[in-house]
Structure formats: structure tokens, C-alpha cells
VOTI-761027 format. One record per residue: residue number from 1; residue in one letter; x, y, z of N, C-alpha, C in turn. Coordinates in steps of 0.2 Angstrom, whole numbers. Layout:
<sites>
[NUM,A,[X,Y,Z],[X,Y,Z],[X,Y,Z]]
...
</sites>
This chain:
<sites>
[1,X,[-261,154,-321],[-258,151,-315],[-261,155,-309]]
[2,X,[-261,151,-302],[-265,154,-297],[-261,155,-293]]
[3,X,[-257,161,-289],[-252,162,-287],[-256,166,-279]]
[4,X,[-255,161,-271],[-259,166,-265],[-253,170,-260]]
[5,X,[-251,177,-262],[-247,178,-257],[-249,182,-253]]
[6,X,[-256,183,-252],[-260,188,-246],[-257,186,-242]]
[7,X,[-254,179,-238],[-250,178,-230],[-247,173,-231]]
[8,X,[-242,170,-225],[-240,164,-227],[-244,159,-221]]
[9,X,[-250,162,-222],[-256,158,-216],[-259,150,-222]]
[10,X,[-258,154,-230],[-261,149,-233],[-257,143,-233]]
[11,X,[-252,140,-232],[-250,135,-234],[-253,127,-232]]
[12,X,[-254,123,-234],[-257,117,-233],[-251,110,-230]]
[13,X,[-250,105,-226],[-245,102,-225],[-245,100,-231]]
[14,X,[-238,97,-229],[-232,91,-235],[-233,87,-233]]
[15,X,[-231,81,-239],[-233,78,-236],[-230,71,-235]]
[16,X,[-224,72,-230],[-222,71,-225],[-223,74,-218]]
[17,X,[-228,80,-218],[-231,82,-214],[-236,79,-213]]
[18,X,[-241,76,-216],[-246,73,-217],[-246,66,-215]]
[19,X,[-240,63,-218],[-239,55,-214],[-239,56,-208]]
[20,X,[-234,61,-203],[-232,63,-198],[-239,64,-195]]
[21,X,[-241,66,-198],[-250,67,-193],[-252,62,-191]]
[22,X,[-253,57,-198],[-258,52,-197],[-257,45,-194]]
[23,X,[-247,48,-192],[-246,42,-189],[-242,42,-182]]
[24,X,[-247,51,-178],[-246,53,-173],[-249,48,-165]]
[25,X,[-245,45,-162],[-249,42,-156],[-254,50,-148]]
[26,X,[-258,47,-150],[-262,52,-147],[-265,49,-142]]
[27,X,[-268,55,-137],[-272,53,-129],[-274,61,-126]]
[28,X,[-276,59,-122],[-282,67,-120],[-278,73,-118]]
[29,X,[-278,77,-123],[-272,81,-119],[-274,86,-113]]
[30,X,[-281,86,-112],[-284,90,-106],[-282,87,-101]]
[31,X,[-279,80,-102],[-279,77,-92],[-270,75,-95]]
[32,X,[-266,79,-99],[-259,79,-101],[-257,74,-104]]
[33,X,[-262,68,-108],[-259,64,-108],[-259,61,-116]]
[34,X,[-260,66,-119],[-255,65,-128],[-248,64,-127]]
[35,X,[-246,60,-129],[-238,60,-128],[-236,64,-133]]
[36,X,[-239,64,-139],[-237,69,-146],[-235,76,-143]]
[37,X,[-241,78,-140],[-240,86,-139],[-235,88,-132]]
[38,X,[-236,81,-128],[-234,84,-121],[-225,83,-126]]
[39,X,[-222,79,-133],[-217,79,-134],[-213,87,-138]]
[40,X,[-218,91,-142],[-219,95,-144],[-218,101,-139]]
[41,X,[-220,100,-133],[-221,107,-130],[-213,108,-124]]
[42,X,[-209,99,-125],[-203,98,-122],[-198,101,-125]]
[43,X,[-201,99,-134],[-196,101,-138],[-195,108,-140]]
[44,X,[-200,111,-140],[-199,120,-139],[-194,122,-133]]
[45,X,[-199,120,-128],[-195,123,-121],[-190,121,-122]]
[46,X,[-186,118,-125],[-177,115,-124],[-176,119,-128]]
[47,X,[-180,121,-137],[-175,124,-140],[-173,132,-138]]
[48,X,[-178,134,-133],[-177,140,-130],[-175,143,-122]]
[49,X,[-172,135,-121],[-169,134,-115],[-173,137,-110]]
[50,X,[-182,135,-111],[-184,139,-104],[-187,133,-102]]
[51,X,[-190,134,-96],[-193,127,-93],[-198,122,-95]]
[52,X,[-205,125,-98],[-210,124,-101],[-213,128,-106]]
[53,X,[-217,122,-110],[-223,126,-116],[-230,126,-116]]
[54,X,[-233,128,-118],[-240,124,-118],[-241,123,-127]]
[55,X,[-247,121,-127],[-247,123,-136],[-257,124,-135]]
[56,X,[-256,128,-140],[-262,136,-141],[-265,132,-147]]
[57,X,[-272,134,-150],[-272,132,-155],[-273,138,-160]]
[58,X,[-270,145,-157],[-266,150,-160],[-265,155,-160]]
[59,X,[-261,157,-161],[-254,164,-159],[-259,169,-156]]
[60,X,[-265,172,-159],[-269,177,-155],[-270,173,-146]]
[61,X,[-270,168,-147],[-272,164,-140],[-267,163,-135]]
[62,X,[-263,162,-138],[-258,162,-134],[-252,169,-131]]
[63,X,[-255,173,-137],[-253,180,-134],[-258,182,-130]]
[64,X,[-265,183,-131],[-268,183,-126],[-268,181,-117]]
[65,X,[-265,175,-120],[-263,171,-113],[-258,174,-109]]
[66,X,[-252,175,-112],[-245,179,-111],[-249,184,-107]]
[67,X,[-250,188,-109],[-255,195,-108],[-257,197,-102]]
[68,X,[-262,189,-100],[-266,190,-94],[-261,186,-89]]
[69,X,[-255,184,-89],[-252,181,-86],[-251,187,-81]]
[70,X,[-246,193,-86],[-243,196,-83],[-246,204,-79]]
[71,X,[-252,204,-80],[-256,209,-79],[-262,208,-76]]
[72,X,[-265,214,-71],[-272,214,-70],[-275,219,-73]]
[73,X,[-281,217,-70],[-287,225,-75],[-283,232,-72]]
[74,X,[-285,235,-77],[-285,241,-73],[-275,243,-73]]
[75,X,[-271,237,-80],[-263,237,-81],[-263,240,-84]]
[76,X,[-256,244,-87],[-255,245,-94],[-250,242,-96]]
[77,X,[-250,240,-103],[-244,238,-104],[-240,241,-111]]
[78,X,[-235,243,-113],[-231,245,-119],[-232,243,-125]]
[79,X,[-232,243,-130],[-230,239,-137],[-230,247,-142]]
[80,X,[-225,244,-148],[-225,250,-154],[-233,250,-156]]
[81,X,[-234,256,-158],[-241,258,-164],[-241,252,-171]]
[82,X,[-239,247,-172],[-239,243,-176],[-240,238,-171]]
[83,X,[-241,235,-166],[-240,228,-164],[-246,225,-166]]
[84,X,[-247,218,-168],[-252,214,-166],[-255,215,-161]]
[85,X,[-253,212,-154],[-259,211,-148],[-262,218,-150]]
[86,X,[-260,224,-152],[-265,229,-152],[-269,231,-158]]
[87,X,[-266,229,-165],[-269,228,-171],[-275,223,-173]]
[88,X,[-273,217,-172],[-276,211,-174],[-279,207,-169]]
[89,X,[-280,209,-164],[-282,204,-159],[-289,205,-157]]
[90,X,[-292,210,-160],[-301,210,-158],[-300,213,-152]]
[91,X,[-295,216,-150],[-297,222,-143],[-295,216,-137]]
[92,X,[-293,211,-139],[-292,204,-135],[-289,209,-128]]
[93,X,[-284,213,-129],[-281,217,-124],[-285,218,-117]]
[94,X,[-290,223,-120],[-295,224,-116],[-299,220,-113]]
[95,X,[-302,216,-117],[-308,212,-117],[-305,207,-113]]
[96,X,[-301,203,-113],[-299,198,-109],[-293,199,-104]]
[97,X,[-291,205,-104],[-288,207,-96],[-289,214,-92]]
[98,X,[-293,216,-98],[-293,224,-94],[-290,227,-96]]
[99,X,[-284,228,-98],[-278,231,-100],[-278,236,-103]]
[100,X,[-275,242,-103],[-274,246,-110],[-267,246,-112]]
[101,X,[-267,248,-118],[-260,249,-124],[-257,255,-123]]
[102,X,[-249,256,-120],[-249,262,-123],[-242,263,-130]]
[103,X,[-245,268,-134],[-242,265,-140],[-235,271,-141]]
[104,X,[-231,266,-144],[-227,270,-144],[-224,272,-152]]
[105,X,[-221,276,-155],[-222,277,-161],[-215,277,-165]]
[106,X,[-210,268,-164],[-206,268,-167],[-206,267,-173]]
[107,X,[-199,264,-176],[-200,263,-183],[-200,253,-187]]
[108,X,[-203,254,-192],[-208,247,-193],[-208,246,-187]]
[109,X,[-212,247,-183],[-212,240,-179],[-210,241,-173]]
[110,X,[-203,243,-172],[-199,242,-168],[-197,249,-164]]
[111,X,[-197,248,-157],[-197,252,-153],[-191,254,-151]]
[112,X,[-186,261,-146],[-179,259,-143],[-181,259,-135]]
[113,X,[-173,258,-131],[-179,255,-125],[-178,262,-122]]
[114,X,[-176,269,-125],[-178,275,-123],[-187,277,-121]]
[115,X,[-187,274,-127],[-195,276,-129],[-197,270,-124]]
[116,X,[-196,267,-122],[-203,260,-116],[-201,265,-110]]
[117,X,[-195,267,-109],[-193,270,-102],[-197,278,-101]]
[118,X,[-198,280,-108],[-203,285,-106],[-210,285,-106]]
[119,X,[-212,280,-109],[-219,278,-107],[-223,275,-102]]
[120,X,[-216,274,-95],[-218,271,-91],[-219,275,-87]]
[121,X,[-229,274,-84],[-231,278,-79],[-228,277,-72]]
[122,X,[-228,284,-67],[-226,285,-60],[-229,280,-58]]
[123,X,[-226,273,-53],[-231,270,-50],[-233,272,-45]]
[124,X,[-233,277,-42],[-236,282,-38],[-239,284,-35]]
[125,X,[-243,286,-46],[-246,292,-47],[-253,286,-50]]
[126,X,[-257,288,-43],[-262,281,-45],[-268,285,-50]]
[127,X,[-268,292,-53],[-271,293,-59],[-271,289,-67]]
[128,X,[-264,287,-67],[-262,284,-72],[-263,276,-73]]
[129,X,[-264,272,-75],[-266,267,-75],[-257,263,-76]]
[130,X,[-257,258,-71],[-250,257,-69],[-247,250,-75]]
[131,X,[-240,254,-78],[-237,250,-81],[-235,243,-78]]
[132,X,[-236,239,-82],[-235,231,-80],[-229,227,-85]]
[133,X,[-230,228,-91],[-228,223,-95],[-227,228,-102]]
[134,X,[-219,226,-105],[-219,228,-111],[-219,220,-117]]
[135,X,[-221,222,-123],[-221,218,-128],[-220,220,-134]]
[136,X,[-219,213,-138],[-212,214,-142],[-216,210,-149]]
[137,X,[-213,213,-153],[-215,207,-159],[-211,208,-165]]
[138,X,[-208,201,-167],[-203,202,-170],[-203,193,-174]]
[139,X,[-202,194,-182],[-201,200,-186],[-210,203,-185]]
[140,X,[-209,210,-188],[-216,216,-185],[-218,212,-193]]
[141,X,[-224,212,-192],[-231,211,-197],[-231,219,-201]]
[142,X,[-233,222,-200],[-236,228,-201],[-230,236,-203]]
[143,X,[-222,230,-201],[-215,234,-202],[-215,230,-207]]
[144,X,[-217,227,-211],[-214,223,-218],[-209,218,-214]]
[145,X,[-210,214,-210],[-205,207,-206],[-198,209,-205]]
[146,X,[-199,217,-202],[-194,218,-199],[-190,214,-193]]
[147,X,[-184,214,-193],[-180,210,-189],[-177,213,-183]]
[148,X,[-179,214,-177],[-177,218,-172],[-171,217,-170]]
[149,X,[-165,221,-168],[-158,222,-165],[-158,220,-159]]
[150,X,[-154,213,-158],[-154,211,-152],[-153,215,-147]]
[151,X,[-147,216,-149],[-144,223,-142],[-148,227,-141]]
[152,X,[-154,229,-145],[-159,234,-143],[-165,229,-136]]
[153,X,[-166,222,-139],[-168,219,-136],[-167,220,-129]]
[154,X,[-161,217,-129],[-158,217,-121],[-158,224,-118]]
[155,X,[-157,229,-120],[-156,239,-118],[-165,236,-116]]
[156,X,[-169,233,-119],[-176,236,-119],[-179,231,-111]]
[157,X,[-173,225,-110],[-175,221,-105],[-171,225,-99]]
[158,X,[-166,226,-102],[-164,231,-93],[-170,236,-91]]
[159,X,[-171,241,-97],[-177,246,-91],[-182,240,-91]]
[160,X,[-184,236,-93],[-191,232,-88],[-188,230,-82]]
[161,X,[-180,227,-83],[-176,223,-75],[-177,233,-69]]
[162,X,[-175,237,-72],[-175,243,-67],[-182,243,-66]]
[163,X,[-189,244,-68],[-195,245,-68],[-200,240,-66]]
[164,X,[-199,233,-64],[-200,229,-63],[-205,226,-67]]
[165,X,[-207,227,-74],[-211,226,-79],[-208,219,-81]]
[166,X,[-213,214,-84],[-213,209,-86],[-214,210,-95]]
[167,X,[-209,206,-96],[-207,205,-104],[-210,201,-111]]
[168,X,[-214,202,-115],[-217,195,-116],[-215,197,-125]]
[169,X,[-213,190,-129],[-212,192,-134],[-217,191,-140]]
[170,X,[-219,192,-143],[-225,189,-147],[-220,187,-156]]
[171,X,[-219,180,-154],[-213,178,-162],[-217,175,-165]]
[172,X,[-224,175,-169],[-227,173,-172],[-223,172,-180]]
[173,X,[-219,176,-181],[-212,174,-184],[-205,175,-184]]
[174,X,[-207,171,-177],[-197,174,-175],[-194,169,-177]]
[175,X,[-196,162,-180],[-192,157,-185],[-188,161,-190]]
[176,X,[-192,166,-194],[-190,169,-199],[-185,175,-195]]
[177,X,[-184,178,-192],[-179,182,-188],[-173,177,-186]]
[178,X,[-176,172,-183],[-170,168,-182],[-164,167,-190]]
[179,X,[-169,162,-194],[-166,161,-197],[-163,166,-202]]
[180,X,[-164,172,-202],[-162,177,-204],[-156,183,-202]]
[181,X,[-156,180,-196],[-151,185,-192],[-146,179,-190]]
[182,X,[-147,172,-187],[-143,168,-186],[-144,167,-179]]
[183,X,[-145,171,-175],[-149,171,-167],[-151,166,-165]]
[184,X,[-147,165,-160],[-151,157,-158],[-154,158,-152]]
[185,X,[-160,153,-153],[-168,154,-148],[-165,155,-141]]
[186,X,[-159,151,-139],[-160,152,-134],[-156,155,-130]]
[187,X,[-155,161,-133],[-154,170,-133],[-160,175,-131]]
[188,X,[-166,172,-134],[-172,175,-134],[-176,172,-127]]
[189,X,[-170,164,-128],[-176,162,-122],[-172,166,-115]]
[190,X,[-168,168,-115],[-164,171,-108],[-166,178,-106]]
[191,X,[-171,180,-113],[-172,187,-111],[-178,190,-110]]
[192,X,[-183,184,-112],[-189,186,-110],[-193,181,-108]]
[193,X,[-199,182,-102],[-201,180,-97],[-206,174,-100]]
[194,X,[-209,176,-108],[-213,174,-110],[-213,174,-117]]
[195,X,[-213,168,-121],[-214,169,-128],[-218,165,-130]]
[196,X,[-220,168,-138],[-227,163,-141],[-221,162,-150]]
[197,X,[-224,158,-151],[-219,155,-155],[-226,152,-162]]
[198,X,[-227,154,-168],[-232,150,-172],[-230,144,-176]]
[199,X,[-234,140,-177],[-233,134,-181],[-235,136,-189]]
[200,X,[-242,139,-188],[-244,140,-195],[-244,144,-201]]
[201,X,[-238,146,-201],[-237,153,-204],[-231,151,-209]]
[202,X,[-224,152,-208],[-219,149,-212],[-220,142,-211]]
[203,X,[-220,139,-204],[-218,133,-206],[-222,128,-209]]
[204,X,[-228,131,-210],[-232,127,-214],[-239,121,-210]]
[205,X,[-239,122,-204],[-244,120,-201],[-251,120,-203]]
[206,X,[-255,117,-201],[-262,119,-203],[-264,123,-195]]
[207,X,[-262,120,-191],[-266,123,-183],[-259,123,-180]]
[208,X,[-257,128,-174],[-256,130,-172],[-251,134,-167]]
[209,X,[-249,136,-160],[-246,141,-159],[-245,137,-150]]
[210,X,[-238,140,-148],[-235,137,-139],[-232,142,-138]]
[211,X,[-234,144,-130],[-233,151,-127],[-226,146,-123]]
[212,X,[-221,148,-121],[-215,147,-119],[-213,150,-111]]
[213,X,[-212,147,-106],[-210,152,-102],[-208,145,-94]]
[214,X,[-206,149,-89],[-206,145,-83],[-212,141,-81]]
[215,X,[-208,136,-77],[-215,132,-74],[-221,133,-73]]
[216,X,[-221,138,-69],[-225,141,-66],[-229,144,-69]]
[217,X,[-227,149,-73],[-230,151,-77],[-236,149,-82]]
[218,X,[-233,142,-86],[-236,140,-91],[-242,135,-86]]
[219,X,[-240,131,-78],[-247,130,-75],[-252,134,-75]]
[220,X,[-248,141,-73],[-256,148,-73],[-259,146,-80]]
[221,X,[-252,146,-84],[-256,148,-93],[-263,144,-95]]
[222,X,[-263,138,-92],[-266,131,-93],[-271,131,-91]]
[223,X,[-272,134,-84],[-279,137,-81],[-282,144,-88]]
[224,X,[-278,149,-89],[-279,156,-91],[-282,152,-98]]
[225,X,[-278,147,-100],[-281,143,-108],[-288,142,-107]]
[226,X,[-290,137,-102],[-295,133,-99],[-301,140,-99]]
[227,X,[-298,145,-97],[-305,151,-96],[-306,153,-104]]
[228,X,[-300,154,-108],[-303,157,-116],[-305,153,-119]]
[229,X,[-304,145,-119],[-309,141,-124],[-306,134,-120]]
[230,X,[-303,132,-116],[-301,125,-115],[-296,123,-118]]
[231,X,[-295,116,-119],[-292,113,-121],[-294,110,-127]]
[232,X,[-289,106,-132],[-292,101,-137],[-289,95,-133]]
[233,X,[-292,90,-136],[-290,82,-134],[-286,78,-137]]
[234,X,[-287,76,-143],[-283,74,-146],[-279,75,-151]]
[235,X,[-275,80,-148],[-270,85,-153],[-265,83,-154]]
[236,X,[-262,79,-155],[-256,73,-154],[-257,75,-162]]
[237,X,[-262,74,-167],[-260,75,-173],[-258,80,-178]]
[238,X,[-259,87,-172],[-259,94,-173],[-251,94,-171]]
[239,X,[-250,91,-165],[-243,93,-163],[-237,88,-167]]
[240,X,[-242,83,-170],[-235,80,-172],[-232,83,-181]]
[241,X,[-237,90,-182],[-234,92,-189],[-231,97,-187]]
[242,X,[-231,100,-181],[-226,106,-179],[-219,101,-177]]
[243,X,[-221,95,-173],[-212,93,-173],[-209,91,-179]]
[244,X,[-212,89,-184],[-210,89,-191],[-207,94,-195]]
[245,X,[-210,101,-194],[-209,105,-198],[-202,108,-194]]
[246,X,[-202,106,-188],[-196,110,-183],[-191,105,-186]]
[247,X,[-192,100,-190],[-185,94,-190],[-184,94,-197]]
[248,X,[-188,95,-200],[-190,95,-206],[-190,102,-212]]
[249,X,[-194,109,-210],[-194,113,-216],[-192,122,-211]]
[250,X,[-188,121,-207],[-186,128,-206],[-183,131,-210]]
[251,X,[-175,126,-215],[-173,128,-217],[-176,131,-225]]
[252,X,[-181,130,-227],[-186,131,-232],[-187,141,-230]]
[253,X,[-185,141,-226],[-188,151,-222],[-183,155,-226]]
[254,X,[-178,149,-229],[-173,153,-232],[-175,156,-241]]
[255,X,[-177,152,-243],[-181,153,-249],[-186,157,-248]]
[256,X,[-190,157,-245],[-197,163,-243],[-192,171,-243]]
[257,X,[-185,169,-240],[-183,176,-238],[-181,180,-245]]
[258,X,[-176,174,-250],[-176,176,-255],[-180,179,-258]]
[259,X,[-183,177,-261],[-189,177,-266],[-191,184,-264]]
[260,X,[-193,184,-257],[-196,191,-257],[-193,197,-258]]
[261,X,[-185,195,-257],[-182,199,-260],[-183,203,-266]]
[262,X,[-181,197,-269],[-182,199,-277],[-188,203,-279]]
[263,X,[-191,199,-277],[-201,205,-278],[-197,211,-276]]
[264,X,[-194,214,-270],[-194,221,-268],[-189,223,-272]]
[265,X,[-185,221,-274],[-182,223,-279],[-185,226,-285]]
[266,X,[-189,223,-289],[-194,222,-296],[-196,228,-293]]
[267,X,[-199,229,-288],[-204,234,-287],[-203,241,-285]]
[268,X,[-195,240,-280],[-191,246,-280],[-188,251,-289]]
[269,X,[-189,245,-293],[-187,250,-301],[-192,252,-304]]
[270,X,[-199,251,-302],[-206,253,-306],[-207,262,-303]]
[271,X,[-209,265,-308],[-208,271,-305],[-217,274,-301]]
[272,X,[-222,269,-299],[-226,271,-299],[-225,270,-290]]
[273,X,[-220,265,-289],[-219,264,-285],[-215,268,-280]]
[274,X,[-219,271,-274],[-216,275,-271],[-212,275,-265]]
[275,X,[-212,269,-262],[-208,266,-256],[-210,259,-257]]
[276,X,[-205,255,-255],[-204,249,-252],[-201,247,-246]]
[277,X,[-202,243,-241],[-200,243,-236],[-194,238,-233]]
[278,X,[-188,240,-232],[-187,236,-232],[-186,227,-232]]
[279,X,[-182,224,-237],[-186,217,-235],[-181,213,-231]]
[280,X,[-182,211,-228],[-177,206,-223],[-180,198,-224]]
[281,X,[-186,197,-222],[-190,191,-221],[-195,190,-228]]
[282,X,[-198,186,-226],[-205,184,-232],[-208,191,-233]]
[283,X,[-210,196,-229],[-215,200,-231],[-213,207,-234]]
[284,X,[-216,208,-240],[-213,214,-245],[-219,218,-243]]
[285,X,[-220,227,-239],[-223,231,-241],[-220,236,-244]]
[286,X,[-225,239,-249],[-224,243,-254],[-231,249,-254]]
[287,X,[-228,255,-257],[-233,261,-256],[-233,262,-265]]
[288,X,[-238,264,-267],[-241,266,-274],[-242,275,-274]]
[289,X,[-239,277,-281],[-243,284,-280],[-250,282,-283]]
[290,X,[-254,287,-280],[-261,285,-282],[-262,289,-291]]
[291,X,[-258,296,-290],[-260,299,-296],[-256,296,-301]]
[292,X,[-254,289,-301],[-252,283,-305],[-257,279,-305]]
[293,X,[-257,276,-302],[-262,269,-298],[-264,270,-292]]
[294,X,[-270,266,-290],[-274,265,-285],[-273,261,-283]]
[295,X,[-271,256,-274],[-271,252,-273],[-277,247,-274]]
[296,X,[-282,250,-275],[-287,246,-277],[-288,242,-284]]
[297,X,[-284,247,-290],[-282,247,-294],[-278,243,-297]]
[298,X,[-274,243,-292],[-266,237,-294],[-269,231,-291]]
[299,X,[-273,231,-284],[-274,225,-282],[-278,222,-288]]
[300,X,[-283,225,-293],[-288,221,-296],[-284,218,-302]]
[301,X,[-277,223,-305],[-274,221,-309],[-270,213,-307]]
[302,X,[-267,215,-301],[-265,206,-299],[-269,201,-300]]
[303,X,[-276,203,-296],[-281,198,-298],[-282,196,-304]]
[304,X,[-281,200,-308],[-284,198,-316],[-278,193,-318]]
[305,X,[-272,193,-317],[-265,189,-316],[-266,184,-312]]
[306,X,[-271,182,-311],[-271,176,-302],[-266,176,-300]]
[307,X,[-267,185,-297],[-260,183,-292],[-264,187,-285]]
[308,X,[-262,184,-279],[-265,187,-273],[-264,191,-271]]
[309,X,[-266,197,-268],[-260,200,-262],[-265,204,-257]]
[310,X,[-263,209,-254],[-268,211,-251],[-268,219,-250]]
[311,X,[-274,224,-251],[-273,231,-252],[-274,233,-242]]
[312,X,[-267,234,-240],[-268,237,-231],[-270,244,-229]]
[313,X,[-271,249,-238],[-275,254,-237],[-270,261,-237]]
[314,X,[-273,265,-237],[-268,273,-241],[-264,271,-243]]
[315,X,[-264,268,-252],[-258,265,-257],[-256,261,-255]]
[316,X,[-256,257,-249],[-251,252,-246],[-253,245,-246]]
[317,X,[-248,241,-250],[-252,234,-253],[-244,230,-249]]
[318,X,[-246,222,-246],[-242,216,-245],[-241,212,-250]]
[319,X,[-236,210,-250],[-235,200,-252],[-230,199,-247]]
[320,X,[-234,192,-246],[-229,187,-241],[-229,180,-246]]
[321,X,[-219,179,-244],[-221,172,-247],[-220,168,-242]]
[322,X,[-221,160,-248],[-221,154,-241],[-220,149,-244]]
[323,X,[-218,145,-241],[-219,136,-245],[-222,135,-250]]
[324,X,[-228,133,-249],[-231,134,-254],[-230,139,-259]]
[325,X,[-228,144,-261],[-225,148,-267],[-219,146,-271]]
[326,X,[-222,144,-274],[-215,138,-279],[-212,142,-285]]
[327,X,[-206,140,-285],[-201,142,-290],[-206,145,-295]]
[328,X,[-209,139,-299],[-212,141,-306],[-217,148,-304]]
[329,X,[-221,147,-300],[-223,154,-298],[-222,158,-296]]
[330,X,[-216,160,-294],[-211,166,-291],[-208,169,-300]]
[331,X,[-207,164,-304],[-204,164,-310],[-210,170,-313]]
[332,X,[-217,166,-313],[-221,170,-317],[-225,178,-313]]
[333,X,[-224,178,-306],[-225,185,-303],[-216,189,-306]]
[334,X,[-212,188,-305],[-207,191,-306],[-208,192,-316]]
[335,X,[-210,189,-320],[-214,191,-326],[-219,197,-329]]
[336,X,[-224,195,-323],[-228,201,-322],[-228,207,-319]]
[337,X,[-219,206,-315],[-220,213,-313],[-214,217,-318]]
[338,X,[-209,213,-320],[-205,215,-324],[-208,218,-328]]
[339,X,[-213,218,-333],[-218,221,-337],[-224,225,-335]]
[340,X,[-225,226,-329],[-229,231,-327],[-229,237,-325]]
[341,X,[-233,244,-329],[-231,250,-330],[-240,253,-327]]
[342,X,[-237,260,-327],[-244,263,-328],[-244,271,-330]]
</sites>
């Protein structure tokens, strides 16, 4: 059996995702006039009660976009020592606004709004490169899909309201925070100035990701898009498997949560096993002692089980599940790991 739980990037549509595509009415979305996607990008903005969307054709791009909204060269902006825009993005920070990071060093992920209030610079003191924007990401990639504390959220929006800093959230899986905490979007949409929200990850999309925010803003985005790569044309096909999946497999985020559960579980009784992170959402991280196993080691054993995962380095190995990861699969990794020793 061939089992891929490196990310839930891999999932391929359903297919009534698939009909949905192939029987999307499309038109050039570059002079706005796919009806598909201009109906998609309604349908977000409403579900997070802000004015307008755009749609990206993905989450790095549309964070990027967020980013430069809110900043100029020569800004600084917040995020925890785990985020995306600073981990994953190819330096996207700098390279495309100028910007630097200043990192802050919370836990998975997530930061308190103590720690943002003390890393904002005097604006003053024009040695320091002037705070502009903090960012948020949630669940954390790199915290094992941590789920951040709302009321931390909002403590974290008052010192941006006292400091005049612009908020921008990066929820490339905040589906899965939603549906795990009960949160309703548009709780998130009243709190932050700017969100990016992905299609292709839990909900199963093939292509892509929509930045969220005021009018106005998503006009600038649409230029800010136009300068990183343009626009696509007839994405009416792309945009009609995100409104599918929004109508159709959200509730499926609740199975990925499970499952992954249970892995952390299995994995918490192996004694070679030396931390687990905890599991909220689809992503399981786990630490190995090495003078047991090697994650190199363990990764190769999985592979030799056709099972995926991915080695993130000093003992530290992922699984994410998804859609795509079925029952009879999850039956046969929970096999392999009930029985594995070293």
C-alpha cells in the first residue's frame, strides 16, 4: 500500500470537484469578468464578513501581496520564529518589499501580544527600521497545527490598535482551526485587516489561495498581484472547485483531525519517541531519540512500508493527513506503527 502523508498539499479533486470544474462558466478574469471566480471571491468576503477578495493562485502569493500592502522598504514587520512568510517564502519578505522580520520566540508558533509590544521599534528612533505590520499564522505549520487563543488574538489586535501597526493573518489553514475550535470566520474577519485563506491543502483543491480584506485594499492587491506575476484568465475552473469544496468537504477536516490524533497517540507510547507535539489539527510533529533511531533512519523505514512523511531535521519528522488518506490507510499506518520498535 502506497500511503503520502508528507502534506495535505497532495490531494487531487473529487469528483464532484471535478464535474464542478468542468462545468464552470468562465470569462477573462484579468478585465473581472469570470463570473466563476468573481462568484468565489463574494463568497469568501461574505463568509468573513469583510468587503472584498481577490483569489491568488497561491497562499505564498497572496501572503506576499498582504505583506506589500501593508508596508514599505526599509518596514519591519513581527511574526513568531516559526512563521511561514519567514520560513517558506524564498526571502519573499525582503525581495518583494524590502521588509525585514523581527522574530519573536513564542511557543509552536504562537506568540503573546506581550512579546509583539516589546518588539516594536521607537518610531522615533529612525536607527531602527520602523515597525509597520505584525503577522499571524494559524494553525502554525512548523507548531505541529497549532490552534491559536482567540483572546490572545484580540490582546494581540489592541497593541497593533495602540501602535498603529497593520494586522495581517496568514490562514493557509485556518479552515482547520475553524473547524476545530468552532470559531466563526467572521470573528477573524472583524479582527484583522487582511487574511489569506488556501484552497489547496485540507480542502482539496488542485490550485489555489484569496487574500481577504476592505475594498480598497484588495483594488491595491490586484495591481500588487499584476506586478508578482499577473493575473490568470480563465480561472472560473479553478475557482469553481474552491466553491465546491467550501459547500461540499469542510466537514471532511474533521476526519484529518482525528486520525491524526490517533498517529500522535501510537507515537506518544513508542519509547524511542521522544516528544510529540501536540495534536489539534491534521499535522502530527514528533521528535526521535537518535541513540535509538535516526530520523533518516525512521524516514527510510517508512519508506520501505510505502508510507511518506517528511524528515524536518535534528530528529524531527511530520505527518499530515488529508482527504485523500483513507480509512483503509490510516488502518494500515496505525498497523505499522503499533508494531514498531527499535
Amino acid at each position: 500500500m502506497e500511503v503520502n502523508l508528507i502534506s495535505d498539499t497532495v490531494t487531487r479533486p473529487s469528483e464532484g470537484m471535478l464535474e464542478a470544474m468542468m462545468g464552470a462558466a468562465v470569462g477573462d478574469d484579468v478585465f473581472k469578468e469570470d463570473p466563476t471566480v468573481n462568484a468565489l471571491e463574494a463568497k469568501v468576503a461574505d463568509m468573513f464578513g469583510m468587503e472584498a477578495a481577490l483569489f491568488f493562485p497561491s497562499g505564498t502569493m497572496a501572503n506576499q501581496t498582504g505583506i506589500k500592502l501593508h508596508t514599505q522598504p526599509g518596514d519591519q514587520l513581527i511574526c513568531d520564529k516559526y512563521a511561514h512568510v519567514y520560513n517558506y517564502e524564498g526571502g519573499g519578505v525582503s525581495f518583494n518589499s524590502g521588509v525585514s522580520c523581527k522574530l519573536v520566540d513564542g511557543d509552536r508558533g504562537m506568540m503573546k501580544a506581550w512579546q509583539v509590544e516589546a518588539g516594536i521599534n521607537p518610531p522615533d528612533f529612525y536607527h531602527s527600521p520602523r515597525t509597520r505590520l505584525v503577522c499571524i499564522e494559524n494553525t502554525t505549520n512548523k507548531g505541529g497545527g497549532a490552534c491559536w487563543d482567540f483572546a490572545e488574538l484580540q490582546r494581540i489586535r489592541a497593541v497593533c490598535d495602540t501602535h498603529g501597526l497593520a494586522y495581517h493573518l496568514d490562514g493557509a489553514r485556518l479552515w482547520n482551526a475553524l473547524v476545530a475550535t468552532g470559531a466563526a470566520a467572521t470573528d477573524y474577519g472583524k479582527l484583522f485587516d487582511t487574511i489569506s485563506v488556501c484552497l489547496s491543502k485540507g480542502l482539496g483543491c488542485p490550485v489555489g489561495s484569496l487574500l481577504v480584506g476592505s475594498k480598497a485594499s484588495m483594488d491595491q492587491a490586484l495591481r500588487i498581484r499584476k506586478v508578482l506575476g499577473g493575473g490568470m484568465r480563465q480561472a472560473g475552473y479553478l475557482a469553481a472547485a474552491g466553491i465546491y469544496a467550501l459547500d461540499h468537504q469542510m466537514k471532511d477536516l474533521r476526519e484529518d483531525h482525528r486520525k491524526a490524533r490517533e498517529i500522535g497517540a501510537l507515537l506518544e507510547a513508542k519509547d524511542f519517541v521522544t516528544y510529540v507535539a501536540p495534536v489539534e489539527t491534521n499535522i502530527v510533529i514528533f521528535e526521535v531519540d537518535p541513540k535509538a533511531v535516526t530520523d533518516t533512519e525512521l524516514t527510510d523505514f517508512f519508506t520501505s512500508k510505502g508510507i511518506r512523511l517528511i524528515g524536518m531535521g535534528q530528529g524531527k519528522l511530520r505527518m499530515v493527513t488529508h482527504r485523500d488518506y483513507t480509512e483503509s490507510m490510516h488502518q494500515y499506518v496505525q498497523e505499522v506503527l503499533a508494531g514498531l520498535s527499535f
